[in-house]
N, C-alpha and C positions, 0 to 999 in steps of 0.2 A: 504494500500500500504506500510506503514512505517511496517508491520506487516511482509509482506511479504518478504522486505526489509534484514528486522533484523535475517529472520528464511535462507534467501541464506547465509546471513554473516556467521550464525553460522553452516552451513553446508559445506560452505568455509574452518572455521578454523577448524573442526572436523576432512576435510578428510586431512587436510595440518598435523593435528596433526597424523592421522594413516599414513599418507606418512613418516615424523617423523622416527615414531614407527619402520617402517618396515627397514628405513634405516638402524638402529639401529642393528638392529636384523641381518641385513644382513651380517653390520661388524664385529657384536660377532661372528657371523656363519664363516665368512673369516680367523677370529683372530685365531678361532679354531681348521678348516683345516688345517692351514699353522703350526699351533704351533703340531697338530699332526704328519705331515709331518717329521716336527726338530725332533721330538722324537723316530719316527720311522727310521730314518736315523741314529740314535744314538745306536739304538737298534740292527737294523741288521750289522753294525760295530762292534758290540762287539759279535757278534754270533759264528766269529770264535776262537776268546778267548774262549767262553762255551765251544765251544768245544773241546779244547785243557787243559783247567782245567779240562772237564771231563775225558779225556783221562790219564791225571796226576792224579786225584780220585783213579781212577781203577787201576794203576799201583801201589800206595802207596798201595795200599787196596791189593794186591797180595803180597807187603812185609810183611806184619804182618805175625811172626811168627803163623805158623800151630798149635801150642801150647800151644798159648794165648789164656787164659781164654775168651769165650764167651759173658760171663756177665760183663768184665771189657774192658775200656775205652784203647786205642792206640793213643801215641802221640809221634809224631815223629818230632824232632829239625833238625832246618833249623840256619841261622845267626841267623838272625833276627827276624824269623817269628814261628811257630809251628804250627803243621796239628793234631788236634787232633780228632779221630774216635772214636765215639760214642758206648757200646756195642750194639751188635746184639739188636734188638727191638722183642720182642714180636710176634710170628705169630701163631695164630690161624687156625685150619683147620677144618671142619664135620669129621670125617674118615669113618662116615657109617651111609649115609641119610636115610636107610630106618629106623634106629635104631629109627634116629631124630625123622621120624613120626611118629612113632610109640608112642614113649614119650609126642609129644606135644600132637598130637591127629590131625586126619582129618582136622575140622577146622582151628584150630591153625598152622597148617604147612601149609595149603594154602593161608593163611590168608599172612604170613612172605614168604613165599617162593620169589625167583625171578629168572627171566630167561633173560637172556640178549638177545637181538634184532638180535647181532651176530652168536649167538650161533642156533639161530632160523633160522635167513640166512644158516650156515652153512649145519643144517641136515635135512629144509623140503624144499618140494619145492611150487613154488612160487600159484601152485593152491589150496597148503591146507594150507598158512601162508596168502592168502585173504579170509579165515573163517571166522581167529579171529585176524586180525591184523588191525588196522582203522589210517589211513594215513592223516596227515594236514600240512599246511604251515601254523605251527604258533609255530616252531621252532626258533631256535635265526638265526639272520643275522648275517652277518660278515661283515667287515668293509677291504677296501683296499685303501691306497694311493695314486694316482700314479700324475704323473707332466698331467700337462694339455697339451693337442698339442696343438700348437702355428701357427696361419695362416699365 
């Protein structure tokens, strides 16, 4: 009986201890939402700034002299501040894919090739992209915020 006694106690404190646990968890989980909440409220408050510095980008980017060297650097003085433009980066192109496969070889270009999902929407239709297309929900989730309704 004392046996029996001693094995409720500790099943007592076991489940007192996962009750605990889960508290715990519940307030980090709270802590988290709410502190995401703050951030995203911060977030999309400054969204119309992006977009207004973007709009200021584009416009400086249309003063640079037609002139200026490509490969060199544009900085244009403010007071206080300087806006300095980076040269043109680097862009690569194929100009002639069949040239490509030709060089790499059959397997090798099919091996690197790729075809975007888009692009496959755009020119076939939907009974010859369920050939070779295999579809799953194990994409990523997205996350949304919103305030709780209130009874």
């Amino acid at each position: 009986m004392a046996v029996t006694i001693q094995k409720k106690m500790a099943q007592a404190t076991q489940a007192q201890e996962q009750q605990q646990e889960q508290l715990q968890e519940n307030a980090e989980v709270v802590g988290l939402v709410e502190k995401l909440a703050t951030i995203n409220l911060k977030i999309d408050a400054l969204k119309p700034l992006e977009k207004e510095a973007g709009t200021i980008k584009k416009t400086l980017l249309e003063k640079i002299p037609k002139d200026h060297p490509e490969t060199e650097r544009y900085v244009f003085e403010g007071t206080d501040h300087v806006a300095e433009f980076s040269p043109h980066s680097k862009k690569r192109l194929i100009m002639d894919m069949v040239k490509a496969r030709e060089i790499m070889g059959e397997d090798l270009f099919m091996k690197i090739a790729s075809v975007s999902l888009t692009d496959v929407d755009k020119y076939l239709s939907d009974e010859e992209k369920v050939k070779f297309i295999v579809e799953s929900d194990t994409g990523p989730r997205t996350c949304k915020v919103k305030e709780k309704l209130k009874n």
